[in-house]
Backbone as CSV, one residue per row, in Angstrom:
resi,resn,N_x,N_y,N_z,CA_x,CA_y,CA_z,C_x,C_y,C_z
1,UNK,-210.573,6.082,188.401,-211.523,5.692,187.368,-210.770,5.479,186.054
2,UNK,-210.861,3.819,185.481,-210.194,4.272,184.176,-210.553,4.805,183.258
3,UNK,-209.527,5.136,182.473,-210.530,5.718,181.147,-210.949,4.546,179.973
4,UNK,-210.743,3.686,179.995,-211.199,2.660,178.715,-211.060,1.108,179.776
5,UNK,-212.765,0.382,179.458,-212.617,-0.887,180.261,-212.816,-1.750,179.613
6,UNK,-211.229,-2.434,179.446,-210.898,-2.969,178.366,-211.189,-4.147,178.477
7,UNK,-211.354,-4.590,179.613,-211.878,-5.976,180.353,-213.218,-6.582,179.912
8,UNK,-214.303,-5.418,179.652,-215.344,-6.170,179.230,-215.512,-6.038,177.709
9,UNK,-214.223,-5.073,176.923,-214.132,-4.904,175.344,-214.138,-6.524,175.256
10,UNK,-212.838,-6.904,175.971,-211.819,-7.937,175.452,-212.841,-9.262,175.284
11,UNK,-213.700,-9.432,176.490,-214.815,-10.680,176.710,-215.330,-10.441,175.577
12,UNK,-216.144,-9.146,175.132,-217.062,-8.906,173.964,-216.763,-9.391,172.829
13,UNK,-215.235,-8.996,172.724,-214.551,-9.439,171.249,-214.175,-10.980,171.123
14,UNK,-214.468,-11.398,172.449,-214.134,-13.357,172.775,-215.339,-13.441,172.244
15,UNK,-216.841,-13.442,172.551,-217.625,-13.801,172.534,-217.861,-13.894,170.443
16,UNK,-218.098,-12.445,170.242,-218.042,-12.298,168.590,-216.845,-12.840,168.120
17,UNK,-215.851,-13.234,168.805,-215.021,-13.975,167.288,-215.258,-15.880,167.503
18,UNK,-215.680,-16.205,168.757,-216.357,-17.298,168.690,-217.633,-17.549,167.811
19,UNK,-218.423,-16.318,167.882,-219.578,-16.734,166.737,-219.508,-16.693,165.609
20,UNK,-218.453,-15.887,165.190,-217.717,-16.193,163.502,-217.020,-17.598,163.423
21,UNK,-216.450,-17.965,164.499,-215.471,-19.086,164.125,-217.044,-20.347,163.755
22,UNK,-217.722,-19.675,164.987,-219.061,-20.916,164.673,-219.489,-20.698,162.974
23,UNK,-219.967,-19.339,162.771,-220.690,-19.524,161.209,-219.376,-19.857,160.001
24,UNK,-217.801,-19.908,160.593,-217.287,-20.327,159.663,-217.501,-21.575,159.150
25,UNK,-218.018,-22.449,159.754,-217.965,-23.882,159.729,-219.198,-24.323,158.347
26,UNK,-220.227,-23.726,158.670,-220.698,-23.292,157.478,-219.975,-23.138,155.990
27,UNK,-220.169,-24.008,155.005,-219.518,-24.133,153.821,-220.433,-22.934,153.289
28,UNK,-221.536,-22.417,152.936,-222.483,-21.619,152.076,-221.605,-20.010,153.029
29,UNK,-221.246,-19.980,153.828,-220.357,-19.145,154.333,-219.098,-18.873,154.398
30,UNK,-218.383,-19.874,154.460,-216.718,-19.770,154.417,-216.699,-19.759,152.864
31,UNK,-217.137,-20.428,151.771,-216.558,-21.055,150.994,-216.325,-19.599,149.939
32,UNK,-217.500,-18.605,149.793,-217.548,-17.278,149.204,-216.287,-16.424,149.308
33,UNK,-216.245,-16.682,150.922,-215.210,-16.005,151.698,-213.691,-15.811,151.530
34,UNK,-213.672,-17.470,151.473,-212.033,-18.095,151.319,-211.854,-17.920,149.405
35,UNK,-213.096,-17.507,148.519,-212.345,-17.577,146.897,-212.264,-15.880,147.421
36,UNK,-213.063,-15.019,147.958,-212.312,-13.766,147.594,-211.379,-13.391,147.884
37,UNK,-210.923,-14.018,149.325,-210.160,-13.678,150.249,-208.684,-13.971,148.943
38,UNK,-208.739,-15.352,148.303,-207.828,-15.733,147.527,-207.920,-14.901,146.162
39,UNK,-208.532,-14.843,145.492,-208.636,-13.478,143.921,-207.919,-12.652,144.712
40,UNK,-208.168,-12.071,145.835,-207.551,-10.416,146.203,-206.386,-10.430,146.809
41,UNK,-205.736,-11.634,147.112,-204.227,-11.595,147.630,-203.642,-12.633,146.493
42,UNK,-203.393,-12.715,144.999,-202.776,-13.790,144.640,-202.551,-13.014,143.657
């Protein structure tokens, strides 16, 4: 029996970073994103 099934983590985390990549596309979403992301690393 394993102890961690990482197999259906890994799908889970496919699935949610596909639906971010989807709402990135979204300007009223990325665009907030990408000035903080830039103020806080520059």
């Amino acid at each position: 029996m394993p102890l961690f099934d990482n197999k259906n983590r890994i799908l889970q985390i496919e699935t949610q970073k596909e639906e971010i990549f989807k709402l990135m596309e979204n300007p009223l979403i990325s665009q907030p994103f990408v000035e903080d992301f830039a103020k806080r690393f520059s």
